[in-house]
N, C-alpha and C positions, 0 to 999 in steps of 0.2 A: 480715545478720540471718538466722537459721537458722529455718526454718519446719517442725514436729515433723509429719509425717504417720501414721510407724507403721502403712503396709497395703500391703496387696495390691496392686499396680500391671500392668499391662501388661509383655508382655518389653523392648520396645523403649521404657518411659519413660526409662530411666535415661540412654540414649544421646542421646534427646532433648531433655533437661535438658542434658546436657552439650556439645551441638551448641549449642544454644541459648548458650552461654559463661559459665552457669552451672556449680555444682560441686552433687555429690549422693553421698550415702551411700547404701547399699543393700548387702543381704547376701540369700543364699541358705537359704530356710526348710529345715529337715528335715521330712519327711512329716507328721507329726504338727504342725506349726505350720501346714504350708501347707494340712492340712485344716479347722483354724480360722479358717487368714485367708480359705479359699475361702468356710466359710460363714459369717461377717461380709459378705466383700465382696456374695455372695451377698443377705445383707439389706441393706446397702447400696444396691446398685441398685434393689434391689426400690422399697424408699424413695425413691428420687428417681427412679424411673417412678411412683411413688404420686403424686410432690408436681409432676413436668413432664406425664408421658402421652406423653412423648419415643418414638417407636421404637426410636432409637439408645437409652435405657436400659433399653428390653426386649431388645435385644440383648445389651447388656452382663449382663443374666440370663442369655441363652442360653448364653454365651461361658464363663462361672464355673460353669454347671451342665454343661455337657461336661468342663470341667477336673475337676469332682467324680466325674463319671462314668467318666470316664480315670483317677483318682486312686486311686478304691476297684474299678478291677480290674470293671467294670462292665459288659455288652455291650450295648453302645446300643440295637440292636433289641431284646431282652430285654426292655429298660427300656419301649418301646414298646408292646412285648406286654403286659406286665403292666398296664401304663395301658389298653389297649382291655379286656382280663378285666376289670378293675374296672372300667370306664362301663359293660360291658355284662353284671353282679352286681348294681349299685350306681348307674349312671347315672351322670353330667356333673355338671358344675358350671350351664350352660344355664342351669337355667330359674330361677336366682336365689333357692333357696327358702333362708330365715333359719330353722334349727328355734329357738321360743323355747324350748321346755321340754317333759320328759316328765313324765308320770304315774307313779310306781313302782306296785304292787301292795302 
């Protein structure tokens, strides 16, 4: 019986499966696919750190969001830089505030 997954996997699942004495299909995405499967997999984990609070699936964010950052030609420290300019324009996430709604003029 053939079980349809269609994602984003780890390098070494497929070898896995197949150590295992199982059989697995798998192809190599072109840039533009593997940018969509990174941000699925990407909300993916997000979602199943929502739904366990797992570490290992805040890892697994980390791990897809370095892939994305490698992907789009990104410089890691840059990426950091820009996060402390914006908490220290615009502040954190910290202190929990919910905006419900503005007032226009």
């Amino acid at each position: 019986m053939k079980i349809p997954y269609n994602k984003l996997v780890r390098d070494k699942i497929p070898q896995l499966i197949e150590e295992s004495g199982r059989k697995q299909t798998s192809r190599v995405l072109n840039e533009g696919e593997y940018f969509n499967a990174l941000i699925d997999k990407i909300i993916e984990e997000i979602e199943e750190f929502r739904a366990s609070g797992e570490e290992e699936e805040i890892a697994d964010v980390y791990e897809a969001l370095d892939c994305l950052v490698k992907l789009k030609g990104y410089e890691p420290m840059h990426i950091d830089y820009i996060r402390l300019i914006k908490r220290e324009a615009r502040g954190s996430f910290k202190e929990r505030i919910l905006l419900i709604d503005v007032e226009e003029a």
